[in-house]
C-alpha positions in Angstrom: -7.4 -28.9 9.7 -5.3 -26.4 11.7 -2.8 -28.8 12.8 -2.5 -30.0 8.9 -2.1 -26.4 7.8 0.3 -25.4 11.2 2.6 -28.5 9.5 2.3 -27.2 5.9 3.5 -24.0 7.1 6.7 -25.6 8.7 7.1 -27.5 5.3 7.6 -24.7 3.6 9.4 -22.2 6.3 11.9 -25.2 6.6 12.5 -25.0 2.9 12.8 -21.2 2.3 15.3 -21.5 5.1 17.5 -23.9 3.9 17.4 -22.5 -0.2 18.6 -18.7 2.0 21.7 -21.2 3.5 22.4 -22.1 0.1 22.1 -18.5 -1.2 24.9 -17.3 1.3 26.8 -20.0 -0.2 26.3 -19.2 -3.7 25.7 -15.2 -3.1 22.6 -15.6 -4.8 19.2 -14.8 -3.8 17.5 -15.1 -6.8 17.6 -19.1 -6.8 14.3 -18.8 -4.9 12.6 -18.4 -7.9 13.8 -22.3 -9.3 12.2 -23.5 -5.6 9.0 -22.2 -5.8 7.4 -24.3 -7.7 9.4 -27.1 -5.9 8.1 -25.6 -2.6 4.3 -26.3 -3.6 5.0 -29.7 -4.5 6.8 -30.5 -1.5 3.6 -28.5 0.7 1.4 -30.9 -1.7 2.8 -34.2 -0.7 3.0 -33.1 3.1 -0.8 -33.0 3.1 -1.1 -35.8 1.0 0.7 -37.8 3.9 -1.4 -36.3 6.4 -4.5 -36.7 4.6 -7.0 -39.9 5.7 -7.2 -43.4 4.7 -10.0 -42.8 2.4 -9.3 -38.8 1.6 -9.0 -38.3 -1.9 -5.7 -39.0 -2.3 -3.3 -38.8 -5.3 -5.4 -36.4 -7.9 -4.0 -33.0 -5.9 0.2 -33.6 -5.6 0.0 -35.4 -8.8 -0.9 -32.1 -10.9 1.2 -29.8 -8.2 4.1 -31.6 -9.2 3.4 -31.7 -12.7 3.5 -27.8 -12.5 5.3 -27.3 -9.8 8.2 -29.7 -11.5 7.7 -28.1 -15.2 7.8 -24.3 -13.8 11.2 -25.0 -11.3 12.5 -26.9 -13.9 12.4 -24.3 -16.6 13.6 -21.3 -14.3 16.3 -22.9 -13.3 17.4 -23.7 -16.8 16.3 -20.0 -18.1 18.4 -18.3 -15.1 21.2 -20.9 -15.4 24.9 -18.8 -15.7 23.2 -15.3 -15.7 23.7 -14.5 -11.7 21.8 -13.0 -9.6 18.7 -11.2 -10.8 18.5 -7.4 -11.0 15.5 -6.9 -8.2 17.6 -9.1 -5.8 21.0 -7.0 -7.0 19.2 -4.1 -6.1 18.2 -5.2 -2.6 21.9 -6.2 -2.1 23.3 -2.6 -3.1 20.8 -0.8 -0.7 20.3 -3.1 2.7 24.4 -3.2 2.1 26.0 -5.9 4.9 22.5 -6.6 6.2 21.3 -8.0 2.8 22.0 -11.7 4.1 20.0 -11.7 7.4 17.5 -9.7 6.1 16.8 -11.6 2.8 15.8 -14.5 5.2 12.7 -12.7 6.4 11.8 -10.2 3.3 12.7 -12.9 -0.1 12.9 -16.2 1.4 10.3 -15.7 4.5 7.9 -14.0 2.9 7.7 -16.4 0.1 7.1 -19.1 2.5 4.4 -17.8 3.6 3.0 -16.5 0.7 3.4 -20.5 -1.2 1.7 -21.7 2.3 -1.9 -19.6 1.9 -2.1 -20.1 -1.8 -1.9 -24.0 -1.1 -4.5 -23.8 1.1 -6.6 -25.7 -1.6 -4.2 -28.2 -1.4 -4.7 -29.1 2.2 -8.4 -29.0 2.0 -9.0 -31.0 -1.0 -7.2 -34.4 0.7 -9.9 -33.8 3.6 -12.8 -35.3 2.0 -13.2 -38.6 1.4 -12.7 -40.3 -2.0 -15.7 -40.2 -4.2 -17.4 -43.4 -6.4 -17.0 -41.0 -9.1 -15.1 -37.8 -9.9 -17.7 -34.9 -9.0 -18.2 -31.8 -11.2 -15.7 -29.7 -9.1 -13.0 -32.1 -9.6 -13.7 -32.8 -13.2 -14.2 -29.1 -13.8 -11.1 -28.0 -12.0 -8.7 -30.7 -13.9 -10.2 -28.7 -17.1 -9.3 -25.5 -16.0 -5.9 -26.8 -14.7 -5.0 -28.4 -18.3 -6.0 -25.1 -19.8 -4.0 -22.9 -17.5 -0.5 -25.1 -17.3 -0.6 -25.7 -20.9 -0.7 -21.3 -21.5 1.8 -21.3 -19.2 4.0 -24.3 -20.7 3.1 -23.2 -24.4 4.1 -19.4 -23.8 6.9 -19.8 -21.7 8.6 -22.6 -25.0 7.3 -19.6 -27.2 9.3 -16.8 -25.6 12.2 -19.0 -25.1 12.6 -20.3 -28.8 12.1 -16.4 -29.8 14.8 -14.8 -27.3 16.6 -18.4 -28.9 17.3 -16.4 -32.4 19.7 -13.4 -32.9 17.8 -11.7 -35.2 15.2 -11.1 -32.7 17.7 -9.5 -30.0 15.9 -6.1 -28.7 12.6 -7.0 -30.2 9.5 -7.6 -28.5 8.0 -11.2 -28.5 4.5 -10.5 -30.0 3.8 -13.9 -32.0 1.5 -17.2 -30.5 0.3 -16.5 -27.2 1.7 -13.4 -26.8 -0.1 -11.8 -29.6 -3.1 -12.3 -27.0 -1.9 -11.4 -23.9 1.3 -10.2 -22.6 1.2 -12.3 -19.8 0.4 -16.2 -21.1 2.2 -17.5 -18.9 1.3 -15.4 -15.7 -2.7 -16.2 -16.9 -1.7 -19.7 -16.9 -0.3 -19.9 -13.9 -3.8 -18.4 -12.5 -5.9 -20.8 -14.3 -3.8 -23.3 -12.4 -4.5 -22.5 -9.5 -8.7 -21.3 -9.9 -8.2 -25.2 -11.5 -7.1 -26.3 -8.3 -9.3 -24.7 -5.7 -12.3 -25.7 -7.9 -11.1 -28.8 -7.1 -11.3 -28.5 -3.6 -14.7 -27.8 -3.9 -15.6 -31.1 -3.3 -15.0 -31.2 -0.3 -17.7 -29.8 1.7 -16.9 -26.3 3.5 -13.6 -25.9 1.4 -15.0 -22.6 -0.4 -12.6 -20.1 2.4 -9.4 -21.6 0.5 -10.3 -19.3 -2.3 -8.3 -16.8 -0.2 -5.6 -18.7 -2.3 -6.0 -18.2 -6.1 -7.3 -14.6 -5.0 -3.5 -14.1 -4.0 -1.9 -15.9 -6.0 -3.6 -13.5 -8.7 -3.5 -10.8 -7.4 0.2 -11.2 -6.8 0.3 -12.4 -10.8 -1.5 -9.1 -12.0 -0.6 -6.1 -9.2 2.5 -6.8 -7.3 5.6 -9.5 -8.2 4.4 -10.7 -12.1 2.8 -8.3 -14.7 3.3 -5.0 -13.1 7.0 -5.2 -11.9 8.3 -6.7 -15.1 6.1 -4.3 -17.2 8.0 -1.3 -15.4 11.3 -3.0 -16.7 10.3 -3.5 -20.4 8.9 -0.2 -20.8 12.2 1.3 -19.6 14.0 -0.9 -21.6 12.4 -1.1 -24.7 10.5 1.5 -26.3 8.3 -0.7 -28.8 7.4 -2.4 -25.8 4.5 1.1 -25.0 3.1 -0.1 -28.9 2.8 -3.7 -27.5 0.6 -2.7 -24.7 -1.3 -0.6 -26.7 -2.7 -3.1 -28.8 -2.3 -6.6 -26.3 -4.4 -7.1 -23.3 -2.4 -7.5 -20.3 -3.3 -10.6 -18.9 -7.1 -12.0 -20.0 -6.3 -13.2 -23.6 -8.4 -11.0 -26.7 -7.8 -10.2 -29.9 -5.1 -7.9 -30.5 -6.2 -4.1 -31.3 -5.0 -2.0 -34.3 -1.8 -0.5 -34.2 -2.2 3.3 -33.4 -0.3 5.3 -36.8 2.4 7.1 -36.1 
């Protein structure tokens, strides 16, 4: 298992490295975010390769790569002819001439290891050997997978059709999913990968790879996701303080009343 994971890891560092060549080329260090989904795929199929003859085979990359494609697929087309995102601006203004070598280690390095310990699931579901029947983790976990990329799908085609029309320039996206959570996409992305863990549960001793969805929501609710774009909006947009007021950050419920004014 250590050697699989020890070549997942190089997977993954060997991407990062060569998506930072191509942002020196294009001065642009925000076209990470259009490979990470890309980089789980890639990390999926590795261990699908090294997995053996009678692992279980084709049910993990298949649904990485549906996600994976979908989500690297869509930011590329939402970032497309907007340059270089504001966090990665603001790195560039204050490292200055060292931006370049040190966005290898703190955007592009980090991030590969980061997408190699949330796909720890990955690697430990193609250890087991293929059952006569799908088990309850597996079935359970391709539930909870179809429930958490179609949030994310769903609310990522709501906000874009709503940004898509003038008349709701400045205004704050409060319709479908996003009446329920402010985050449908980031809760999605979660439930992807709870979904996938769950399905490494079949494989005996593969409960330590929850270390991965525990990160990757953590990272979701605290740190890169809901958190550092909430900080944005509510400078940006004052109706945005209402909105949180009344929708639950990430775990979908019923809005609450509107506070008077």
């Amino acid at each position: 298992m250590l050697s699989t994971l020890s070549i997942g890891l190089a997977a993954a560092i060997s991407l990062m490295v060569a998506v930072w060549a191509l942002s020196l080329v294009k001065r642009d260090a925000s076209i990470v975010d259009a490979f990470w989904g890309l980089g789980f795929v890639l990390v999926a199929w590795v261990y699908y390769a090294l997995a053996p003859e009678d692992g279980r085979r084709l049910l993990v990359p298949l649904l990485v790569t549906l996600w994976g494609v979908r989500l690297s697929g869509y930011i590329a087309w939402r970032n497309h002819g907007r340059g270089e995102d504001y966090r990665y601006r603001e790195m560039r203004e204050r490292w200055g001439p060292s931006f370049p070598l040190a966005s290898l280690f703190v955007v592009f390095g980090l991030q590969a290891l980061i997408l190699w310990v949330v796909s720890w699931p990955l690697a430990a579901a193609q250890r087991g050997p293929a059952p006569v029947w799908p088990s309850w983790p597996e079935l359970a976990g391709a539930a909870l997978f179809a429930i958490g990329f179609l949030f994310e799908s769903i609310g990522d085609l709501q906000l874009a059709w709503f940004k898509s029309r003038p008349e709701n320039r400045g205004q704050v996206m409060d319709r479908g999913l996003w009446r329920y959570t402010r985050h449908p996409n980031y809760f999605g992305d979660a439930l992807v990968w709870w979904g996938l863990w769950l399905v490494a549960l079949a494989v005996p001793g593969a409960g330590w790879t929850v270390v991965g969805p525990l990160l990757m929501t953590f990272l979701l609710m605290k740190v890169s996701g809901v958190a550092l774009l909430e900080q944005k909006l509510r400078e940006t947009r004052p109706a945005y303080r209402d909105y949180v007021e009344r929708t639950s950050a990430f775990f979908p419920w019923p809005p609450r009343p509107s506070n008077p004014r």
